[in-house]
N, C-alpha and C positions, 0 to 999 in steps of 0.2 A: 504494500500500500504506500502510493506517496506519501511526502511528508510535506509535500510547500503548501498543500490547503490549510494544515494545521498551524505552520508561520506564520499566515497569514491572520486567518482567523486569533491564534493568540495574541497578538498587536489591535486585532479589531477588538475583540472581548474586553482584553487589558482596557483601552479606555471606555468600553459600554460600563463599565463596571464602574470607572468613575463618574461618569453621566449619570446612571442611573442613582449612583448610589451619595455620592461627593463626596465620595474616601478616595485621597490619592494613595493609600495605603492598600484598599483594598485593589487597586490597578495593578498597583506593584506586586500586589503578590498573585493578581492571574498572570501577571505577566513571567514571574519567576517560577511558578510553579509549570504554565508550557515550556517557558526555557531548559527548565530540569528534565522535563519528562522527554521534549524532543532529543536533549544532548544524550540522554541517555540509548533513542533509539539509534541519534546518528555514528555513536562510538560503537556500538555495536556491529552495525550495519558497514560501516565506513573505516572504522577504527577515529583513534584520537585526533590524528592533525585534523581531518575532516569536520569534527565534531567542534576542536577548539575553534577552526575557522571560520563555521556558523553561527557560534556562541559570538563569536568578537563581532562580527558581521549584524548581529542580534545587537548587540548594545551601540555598535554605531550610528544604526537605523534607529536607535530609543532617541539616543542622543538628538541625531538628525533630526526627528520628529518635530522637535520641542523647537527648536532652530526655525523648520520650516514652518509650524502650527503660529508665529508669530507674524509672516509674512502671508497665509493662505487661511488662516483658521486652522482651527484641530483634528477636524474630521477628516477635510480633502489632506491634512498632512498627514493622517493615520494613513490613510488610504492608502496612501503614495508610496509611503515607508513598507507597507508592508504588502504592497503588490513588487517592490523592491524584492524585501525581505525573500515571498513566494519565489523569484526569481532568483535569487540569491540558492536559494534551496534545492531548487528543480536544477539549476547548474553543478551546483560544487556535489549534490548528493543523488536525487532520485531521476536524474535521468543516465547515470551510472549503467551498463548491462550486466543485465543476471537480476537488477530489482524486482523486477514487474515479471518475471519470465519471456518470455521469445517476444518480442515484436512483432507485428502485425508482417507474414510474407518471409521472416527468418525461423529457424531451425530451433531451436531446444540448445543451449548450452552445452558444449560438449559432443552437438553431432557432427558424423563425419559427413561432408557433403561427396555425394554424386560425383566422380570425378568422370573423364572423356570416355574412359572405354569402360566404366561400370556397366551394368544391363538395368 
């Protein structure tokens, strides 16, 4: 299963959460707790550099946000960050081969293709 929908959405929830709520505490902490849950799938999946890359890439985009939420408002800079963020994701980690299994038109991992004079 990808994981940039869930980047994304954690950055959108993190601030519904202060919206809804006007805890910037409680933001922070949907924010850190998809952070923790994704890092953990990406080290897994990807191993550590990978995992610390999104993490850092995650708080640059926080950062960002805040930068750009003063020049656009908060929402379209939520937005922006974390359709970022989703790209950021589907880059460095789930568009990887082997995540998803074969591709649409390719072979299974590991098979042997058809070479000229098979039958």
């Amino acid at each position: 299963m990808p994981t940039a929908p869930f980047a994304a959405a954690t950055f959108l929830a993190s601030w519904g959460a202060v919206e809804a709520s006007g805890s910037r505490a409680l933001g922070g902490g949907v924010l850190l707790a998809g952070a923790i849950a994704l890092g953990f799938v990406w080290r897994s999946r990807h191993g550590g550099a990978v995992a610390a890359r999104l993490l850092a890439a995650g708080l640059l985009a926080f950062v960002l946000s805040h930068a750009l939420g003063l020049l656009v408002g908060p929402w379209p800079a939520v937005v922006v960050t974390a359709a970022a963020m989703a790209w950021a994701t589907w880059r460095l980690a789930d568009s990887r081969r082997g995540d998803h299994g074969p591709r649409t038109g390719e072979a299974p991992a590991g098979a042997v293709e058809p070479g000229p004079y098979s039958a």
